[in-house]
N, C-alpha and C positions, 0 to 999 in steps of 0.2 A: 450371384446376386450382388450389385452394388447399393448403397445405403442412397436415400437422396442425396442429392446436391445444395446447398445453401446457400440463396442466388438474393435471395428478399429480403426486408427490414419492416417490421410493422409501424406506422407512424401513428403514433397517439396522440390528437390535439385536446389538453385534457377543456383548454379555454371553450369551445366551439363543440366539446361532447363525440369527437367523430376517430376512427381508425380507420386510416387507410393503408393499402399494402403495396408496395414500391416496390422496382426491383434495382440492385445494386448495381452502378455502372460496373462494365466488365473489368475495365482495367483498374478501379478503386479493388476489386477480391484478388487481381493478381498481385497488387503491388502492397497491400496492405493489410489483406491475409481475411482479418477478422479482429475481436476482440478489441485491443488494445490500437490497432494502426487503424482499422475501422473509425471508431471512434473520434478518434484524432480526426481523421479527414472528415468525415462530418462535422465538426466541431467548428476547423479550418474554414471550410465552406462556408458554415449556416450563421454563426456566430460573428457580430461586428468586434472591432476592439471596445473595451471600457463596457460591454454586455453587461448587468447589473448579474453576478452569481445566482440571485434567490428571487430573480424576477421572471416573467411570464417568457422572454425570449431565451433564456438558458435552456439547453437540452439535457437531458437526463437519457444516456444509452444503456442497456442494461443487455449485452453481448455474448453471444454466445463464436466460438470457434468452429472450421469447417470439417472438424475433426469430434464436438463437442458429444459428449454421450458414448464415449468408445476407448479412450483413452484409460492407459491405465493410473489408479490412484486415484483419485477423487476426483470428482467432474466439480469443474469451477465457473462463473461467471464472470465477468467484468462491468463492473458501474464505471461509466464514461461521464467527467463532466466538467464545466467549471469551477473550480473549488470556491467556494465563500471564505475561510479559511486566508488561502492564500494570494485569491486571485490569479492562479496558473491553471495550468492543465490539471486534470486528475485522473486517473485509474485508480481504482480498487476493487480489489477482487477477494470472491467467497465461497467455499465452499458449504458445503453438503448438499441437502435432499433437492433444494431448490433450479439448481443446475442443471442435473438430473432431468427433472420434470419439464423444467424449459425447452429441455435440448428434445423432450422425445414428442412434446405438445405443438411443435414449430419446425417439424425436419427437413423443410427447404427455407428456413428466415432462419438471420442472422440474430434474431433477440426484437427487440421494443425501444422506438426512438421516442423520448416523451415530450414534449413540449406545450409550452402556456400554463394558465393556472385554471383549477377547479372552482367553480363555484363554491362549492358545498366540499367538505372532509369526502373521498372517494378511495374505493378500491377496484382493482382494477382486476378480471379474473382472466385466463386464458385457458379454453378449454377445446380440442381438436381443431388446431388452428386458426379460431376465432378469442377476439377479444370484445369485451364487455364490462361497460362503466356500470356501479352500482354507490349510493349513498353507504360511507363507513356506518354513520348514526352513531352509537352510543361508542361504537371501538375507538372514536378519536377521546383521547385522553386514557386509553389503557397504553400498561407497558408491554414490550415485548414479548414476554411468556403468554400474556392472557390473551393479547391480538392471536397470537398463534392459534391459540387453541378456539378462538372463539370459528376462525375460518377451517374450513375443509381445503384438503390438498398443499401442495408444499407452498410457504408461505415465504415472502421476502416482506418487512415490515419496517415501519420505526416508530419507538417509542417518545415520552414526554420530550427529550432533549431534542428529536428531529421536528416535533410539531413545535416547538417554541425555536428554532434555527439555532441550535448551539451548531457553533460554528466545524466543531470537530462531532455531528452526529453521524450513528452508524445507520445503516440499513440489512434488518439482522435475519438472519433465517435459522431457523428448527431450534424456533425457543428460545434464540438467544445464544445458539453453542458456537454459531461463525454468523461474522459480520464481516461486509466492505469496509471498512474499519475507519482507512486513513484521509482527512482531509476532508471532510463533510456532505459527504455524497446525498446522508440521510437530511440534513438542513435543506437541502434542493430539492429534494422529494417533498419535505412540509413546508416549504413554501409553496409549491404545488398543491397541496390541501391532496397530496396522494399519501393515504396513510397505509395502503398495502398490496402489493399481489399477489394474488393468489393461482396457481396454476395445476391443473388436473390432467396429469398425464402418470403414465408412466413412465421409465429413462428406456431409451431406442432399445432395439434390441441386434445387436451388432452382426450381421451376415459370418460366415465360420472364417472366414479369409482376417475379417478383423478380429474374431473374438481368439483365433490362433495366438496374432500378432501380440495382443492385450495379455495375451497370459506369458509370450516367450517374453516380453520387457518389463511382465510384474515379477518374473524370477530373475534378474537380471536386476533389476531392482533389490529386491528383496537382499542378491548376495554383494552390493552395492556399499563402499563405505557410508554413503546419505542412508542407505535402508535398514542398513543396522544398528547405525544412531538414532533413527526414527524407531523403530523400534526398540530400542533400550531405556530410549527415557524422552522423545519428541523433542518438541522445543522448549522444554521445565530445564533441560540440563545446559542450554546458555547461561545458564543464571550462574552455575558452577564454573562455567569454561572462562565466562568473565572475569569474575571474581580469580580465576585461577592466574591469568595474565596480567589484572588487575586495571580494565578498564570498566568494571562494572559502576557505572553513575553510583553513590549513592549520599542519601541526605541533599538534597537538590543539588548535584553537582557541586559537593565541596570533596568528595571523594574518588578515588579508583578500589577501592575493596571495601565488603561489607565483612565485618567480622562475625557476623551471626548468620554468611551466605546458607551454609547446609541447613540454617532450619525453617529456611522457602526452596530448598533447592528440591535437586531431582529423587536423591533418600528419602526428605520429607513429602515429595507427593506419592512415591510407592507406599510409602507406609499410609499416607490417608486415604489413595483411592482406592472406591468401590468397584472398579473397574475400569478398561481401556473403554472410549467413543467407539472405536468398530472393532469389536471382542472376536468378531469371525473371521476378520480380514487378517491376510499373513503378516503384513503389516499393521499394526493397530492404531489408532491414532493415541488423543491425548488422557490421560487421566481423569477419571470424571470422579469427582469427589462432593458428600454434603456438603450444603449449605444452610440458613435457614428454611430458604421459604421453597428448598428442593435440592436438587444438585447443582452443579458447575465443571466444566471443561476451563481450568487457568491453564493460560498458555505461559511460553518464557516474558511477554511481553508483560503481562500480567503482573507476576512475580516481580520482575526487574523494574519497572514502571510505580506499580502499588505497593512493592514490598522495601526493597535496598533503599527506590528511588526517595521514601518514606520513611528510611528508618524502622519500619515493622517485621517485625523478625518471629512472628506469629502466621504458620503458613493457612491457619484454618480464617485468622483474620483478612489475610489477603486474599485468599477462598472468598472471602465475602465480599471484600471490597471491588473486585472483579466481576461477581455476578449481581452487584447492584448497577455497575457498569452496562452490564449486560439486557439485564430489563430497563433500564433506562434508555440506552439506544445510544451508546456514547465509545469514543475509542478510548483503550483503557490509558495510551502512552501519552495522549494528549490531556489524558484528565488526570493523570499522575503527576502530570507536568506542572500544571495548574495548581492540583494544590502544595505542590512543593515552593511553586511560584509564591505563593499565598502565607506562605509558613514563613519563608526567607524576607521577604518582603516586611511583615511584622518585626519580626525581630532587626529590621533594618529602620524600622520608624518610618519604611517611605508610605506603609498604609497605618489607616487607625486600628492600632488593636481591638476598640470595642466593636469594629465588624465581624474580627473572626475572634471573639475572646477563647481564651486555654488553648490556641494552639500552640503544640509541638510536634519536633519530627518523632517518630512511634507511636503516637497515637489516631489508631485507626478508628475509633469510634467522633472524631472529631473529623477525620478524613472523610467518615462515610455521609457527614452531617453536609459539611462544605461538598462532597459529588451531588447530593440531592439538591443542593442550593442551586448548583450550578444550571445540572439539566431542568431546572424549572423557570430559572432564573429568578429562585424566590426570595434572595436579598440581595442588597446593592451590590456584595463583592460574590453573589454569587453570577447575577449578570453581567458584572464586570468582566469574568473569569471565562462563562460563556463563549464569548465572542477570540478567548485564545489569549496567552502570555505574551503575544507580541503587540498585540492590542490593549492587553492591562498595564505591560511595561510602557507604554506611551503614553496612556493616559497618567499613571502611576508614578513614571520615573525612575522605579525598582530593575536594576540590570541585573538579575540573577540567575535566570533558568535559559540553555540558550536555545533559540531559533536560525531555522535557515529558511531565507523564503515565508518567515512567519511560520513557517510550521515547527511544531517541538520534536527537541530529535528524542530517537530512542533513547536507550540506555549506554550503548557502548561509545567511552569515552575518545575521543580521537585521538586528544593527548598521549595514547599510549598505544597506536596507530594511525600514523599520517596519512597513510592511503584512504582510511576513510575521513581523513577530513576533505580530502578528495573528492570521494566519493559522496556526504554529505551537500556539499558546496557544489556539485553540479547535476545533483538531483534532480530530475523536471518534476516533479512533482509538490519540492522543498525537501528537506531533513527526514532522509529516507534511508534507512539501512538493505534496503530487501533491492535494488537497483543493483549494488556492487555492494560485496563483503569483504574487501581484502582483510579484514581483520582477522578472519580466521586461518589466515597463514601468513601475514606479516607478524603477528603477536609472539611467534616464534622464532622472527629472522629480521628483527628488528632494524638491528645494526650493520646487516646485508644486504636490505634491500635499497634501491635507486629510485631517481625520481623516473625514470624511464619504467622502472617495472610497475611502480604504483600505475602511472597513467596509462598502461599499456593491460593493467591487469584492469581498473576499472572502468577505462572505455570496452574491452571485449565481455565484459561484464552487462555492462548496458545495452549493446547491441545482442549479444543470444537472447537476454531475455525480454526485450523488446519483441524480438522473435517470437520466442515462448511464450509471450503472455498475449500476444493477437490471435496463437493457435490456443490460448486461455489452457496451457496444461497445468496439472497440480504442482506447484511449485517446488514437490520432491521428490516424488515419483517420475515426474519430465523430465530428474537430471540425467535420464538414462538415453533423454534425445537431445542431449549438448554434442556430441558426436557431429547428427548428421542433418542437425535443425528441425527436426521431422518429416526430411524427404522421403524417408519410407513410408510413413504415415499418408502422406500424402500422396504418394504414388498409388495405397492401395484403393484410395475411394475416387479416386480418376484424376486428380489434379499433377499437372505436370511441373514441378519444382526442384530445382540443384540444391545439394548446400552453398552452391555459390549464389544462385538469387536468394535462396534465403536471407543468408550474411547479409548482402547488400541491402534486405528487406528490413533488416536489423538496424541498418544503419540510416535508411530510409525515414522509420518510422520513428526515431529518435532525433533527426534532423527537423521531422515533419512538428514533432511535439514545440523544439526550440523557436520554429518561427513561428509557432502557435504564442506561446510565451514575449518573444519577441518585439508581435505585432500587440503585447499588451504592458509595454515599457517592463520588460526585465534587459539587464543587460550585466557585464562585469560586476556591477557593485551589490549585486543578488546573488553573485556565485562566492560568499564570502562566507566567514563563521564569526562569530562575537569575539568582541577581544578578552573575555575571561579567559578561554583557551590558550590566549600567552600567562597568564599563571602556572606555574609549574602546580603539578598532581601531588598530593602532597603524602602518599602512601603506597604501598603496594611494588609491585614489581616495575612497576612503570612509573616511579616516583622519580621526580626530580624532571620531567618529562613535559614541554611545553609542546604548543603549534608554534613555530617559527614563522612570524609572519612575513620576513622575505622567501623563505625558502619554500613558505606555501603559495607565493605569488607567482614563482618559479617554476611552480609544480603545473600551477592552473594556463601560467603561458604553454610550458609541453602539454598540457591536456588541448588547449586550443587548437594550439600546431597540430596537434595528430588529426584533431575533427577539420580541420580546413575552416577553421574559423578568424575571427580577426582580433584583435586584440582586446577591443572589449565585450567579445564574446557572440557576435553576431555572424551565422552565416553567409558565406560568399554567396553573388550568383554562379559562378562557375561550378561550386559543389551542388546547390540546387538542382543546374542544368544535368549534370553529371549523374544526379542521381534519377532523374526524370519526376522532378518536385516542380510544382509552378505558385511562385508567391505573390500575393495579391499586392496591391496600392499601398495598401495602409501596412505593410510589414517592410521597414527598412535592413536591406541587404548593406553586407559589406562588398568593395571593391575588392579587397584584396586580405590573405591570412596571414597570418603570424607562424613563422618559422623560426624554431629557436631563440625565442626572443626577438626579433624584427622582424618585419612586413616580406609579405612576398606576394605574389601574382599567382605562384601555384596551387592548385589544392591536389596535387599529389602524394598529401601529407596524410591520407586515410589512414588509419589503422587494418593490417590484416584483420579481420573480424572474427578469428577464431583463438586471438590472445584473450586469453583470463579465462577461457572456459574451466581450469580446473578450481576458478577460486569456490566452487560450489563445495567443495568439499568439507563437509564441517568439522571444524577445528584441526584440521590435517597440521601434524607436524615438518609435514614437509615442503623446503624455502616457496 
């Protein structure tokens, strides 16, 4: 017995009240998978340039993969959109129950295309392949946890920060324990006056040929160097690894090590939590520990974000400061960032202290005052701060917290890996660690590594999981289909794929993203990092340790070179052509790319697509 096939897309015009159900041209599901390249090409398509993010013509895709409900590790979604935030492209992607529910309520469509605006506060419910608008009423202006619980069936929501458009809101599921996190996916939903879906299903139930498959790559997994770090301590024990190498942010980026790291780190959540998120699974997830007003799931982001990034060296505080994130509907790196922003800034005289008075860095009850400010926008600097650090530093004039692309980066500092400043600066999405990680094996091989290996680890970085994330696998459990892109997978529910189209699928849909970007004036001087970054680190093992800014310019021409691009960062038509991409009027192509520093006519300059597969490996010590 073969599973359905996923051919459709539901269109929701929330403006006009109607769903209609499409089917997906054929060669968009062969060349573009699902999920993440999905999206993209819809986006491409339907989207002009200069699109307003939070207005009625933005689309909102919320994705499932051809694979979705079967896979092993946690079944995830993809929120497809324009960022408010940055104004680029967006993905973000979530795990748990909601995924699940998606995938088994809609087993020939690809997910829900959203578009226009709601009259009235609306949720949206999907229940055996139909969809139905219903008035939110009283649930707009609750937060996350109490939306959940107020609706039946697995829920994707957002809280006050996504109904008032903070620019970095989430859209969260099961209470609040995973959200689409980055880039304001949920601000585009409450601009749509879409305060939730709701969907009644249960997750597919996989014919014995895949439920085989699911368990020979959950053990394979399991004995996996990613499955045994997930399993010993999830993503709490970045915080350690950071601190160990000494790129961990802390105190808004005046530092590389936190001297009180172990007590947010991964010891201090063993000893706090009540338990693992999924206690039955071989692999568990993350730590789920008290809170006030319940529990919380802090991830490394968390910790590293709200805790070093803060100066707060109290992990039951951070505990908290995380899951007020969490009912608020807010990503925690971005609101970390912000009030770090906000701290620095005071003590710099570029704002009035009597907006944020007593602040300092360690003080989390001052932090937790300014996240409520923010997600409500209930004081001036708390809607200043709304709208993102790259947005308050213009208004402001305060240069202290950095941005790429306007979005704030994570925690790991560059300074003390070049590869991710790399990797940072040619982000599609802006200042993104989860694209490419070279840090977790340059941190070790510092003074061995080339500009050839950075750019070669994190372009084949970007294309697998370009790949991986249109087939929307769990971002750690999938790393067991870096191998062979998930051609077996895909061979066993009828679809016919090599790892060589895949690769190319990878590279396809990262090309597709840039002229998406492109056609909306990004170019060279967006692929950049602030110049704090030429301040040498001033601690830690990676002290005395700048961004070179010639030799990062050098870096970003080999990065070019290898994509078949031109100098200042725009694709050729010849690689379009090559890849079988077609670019509209309004996205200016380059003539010719950049090879080694000068222009060429070739774009033979691809990257094989299976360099950097192994950067997945977390924290490996080996070059």
């Amino acid at each position: 017995m073969s599973p359905p096939v996923r051919r459709d897309v539901l269109r929701v015009d929330l403006s006009a009240g109607t769903v209609t159900r499409e089917r997906v041209p054929d060669d968009w599901r062969r060349d573009f998978l699902g999920g993440k390249g999905l999206g993209a090409r819809y986006l491409y398509e339907e989207l002009d340039a200069g699109t307003d993010p939070l207005g009625p013509d933005n689309r909102l895709a919320l994705l499932l993969g051809p694979l979705s409900g079967y896979l092993p590790g946690e079944s995830r979604y993809a929120a497809v959109t324009k960022s408010p935030l940055t104004g680029a492209f967006l993905d973000s992607y979530s795990g748990g129950s909601f995924a699940d529910a998606l995938a088994g309520a809609l087993p020939e469509a690809f997910g829900l295309l959203i578009e226009g605006t709601a009259d009235e506060p609306t949720v949206l419910t999907v229940r055996n392949d139909e969809v139905t608008l219903t008035e939110a009423g009283d649930l707009w202006g609750a937060d996350t946890v109490d939306t959940d619980a107020a609706l039946d069936g697995a829920v994707a929501c957002i809280g006050p920060a996504g109904e008032r458009q903070v620019a970095y809101a989430t859209i969260a599921c099961d209470a609040g324990d995973h959200h689409a996190g980055r880039g304001g996916a949920g601000a585009v939903m409450g601009a749509k006056r879409l305060k939730a879906v709701a969907v009644h299903s249960d997750p597919p139930d996989p014919p014995p040929a895949l439920a085989d498959l699911r368990d020979r790559y959950g053990a394979a997994y399991r004995d996996d160097d990613t499955g045994r770090w997930q399993a010993a301590g999830e993503t709490v024990e970045s915080v350690d690894f950071a601190n160990e190498v000494g790129v961990l942010s802390t105190r808004g980026w005046q530092g590389g090590r936190f001297e009180d790291a172990g007590d947010i780190g991964v010891e201090a959540a063993r000893e706090a939590t009540t338990g693992r998120e999924n206690a039955d699974d071989a692999v568990p997830g993350g730590f789920r520990v008290d809170v006030p007003d319940g529990d919380s799931v802090p991830r490394g982001g968390t910790l590293m974000s709200l805790g070093a990034g803060l100066g707060i060296d109290d992990f039951d505080a951070v505990a908290r400061l995380g899951a007020a994130c969490d009912r608020l509907g807010m990503d925690v790196i971005s609101a970390g960032n912000a009030v770090a922003w906000a701290t620095r800034a005071a003590d710099a005289g570029a704002i009035d202290p009597a907006l944020d008075p007593d602040r300092e860095f360690g003080d989390a009850d001052a932090a937790e005052r300014l996240l409520s400010a923010i997600a409500t926008r209930g004081t001036d600097l708390g809607d200043t701060l709304a709208d993102g650090v790259a947005a308050a530093r213009e208004r402001e004039g305060a240069d202290a917290v950095p941005t790429v692309k306007s979005m704030e980066l994570p925690a790991y500092d560059p300074r003390g890996a070049a590869g991710m400043a790399l990797a940072y600066a040619t982000s599609d999405r802006g200042g993104c660690h989860r694209r490419a990680r070279p840090v977790e094996r340059e941190a070790f091989a510092r003074d061995t590594w080339t500009t050839a290996d950075r750019v070669r680890t994190v372009i084949g970085a970007q294309n697998v999981r370009s790949t991986l994330w249109s087939l929307v696998v769990d971002d750690f459990a999938g790393e067991t289909m870096w191998e062979d892109l998930g051609a077996e997978w895909l061979a066993a529910v009828g679809l016919d794929h090599d790892p060589e189209s895949l690769a190319r699928a990878g590279e396809r849909i990262w090309t597709l993203v840039r002229l998406f970007n492109v056609r909306e004036g990004f170019d060279r001087a967006d692929d950049s990092l602030p110049s704090l970054f030429e301040d040498p680190l001033p601690d830690g093992p990676a002290a005395g340790r700048t961004v070179d800014r010639e030799a990062f310019e050098a870096m970003l021409d080999g990065y070019y070179a290898a994509r078949g691009w031109s100098p200042d960062g725009r694709p050729t038509a010849a690689l379009v052509e090559r890849l079988g991409l077609v670019a509209d009027d309004e996205t200016p192509l380059a003539e010719v790319a950049v090879t080694a520093g000068r222009e060429s006519g070739s774009t033979d300059t691809a990257p094989d697509d299976g360099t950097g597969r192994r950067d997945h490996h977390p924290h490996s010590r080996e070059p």
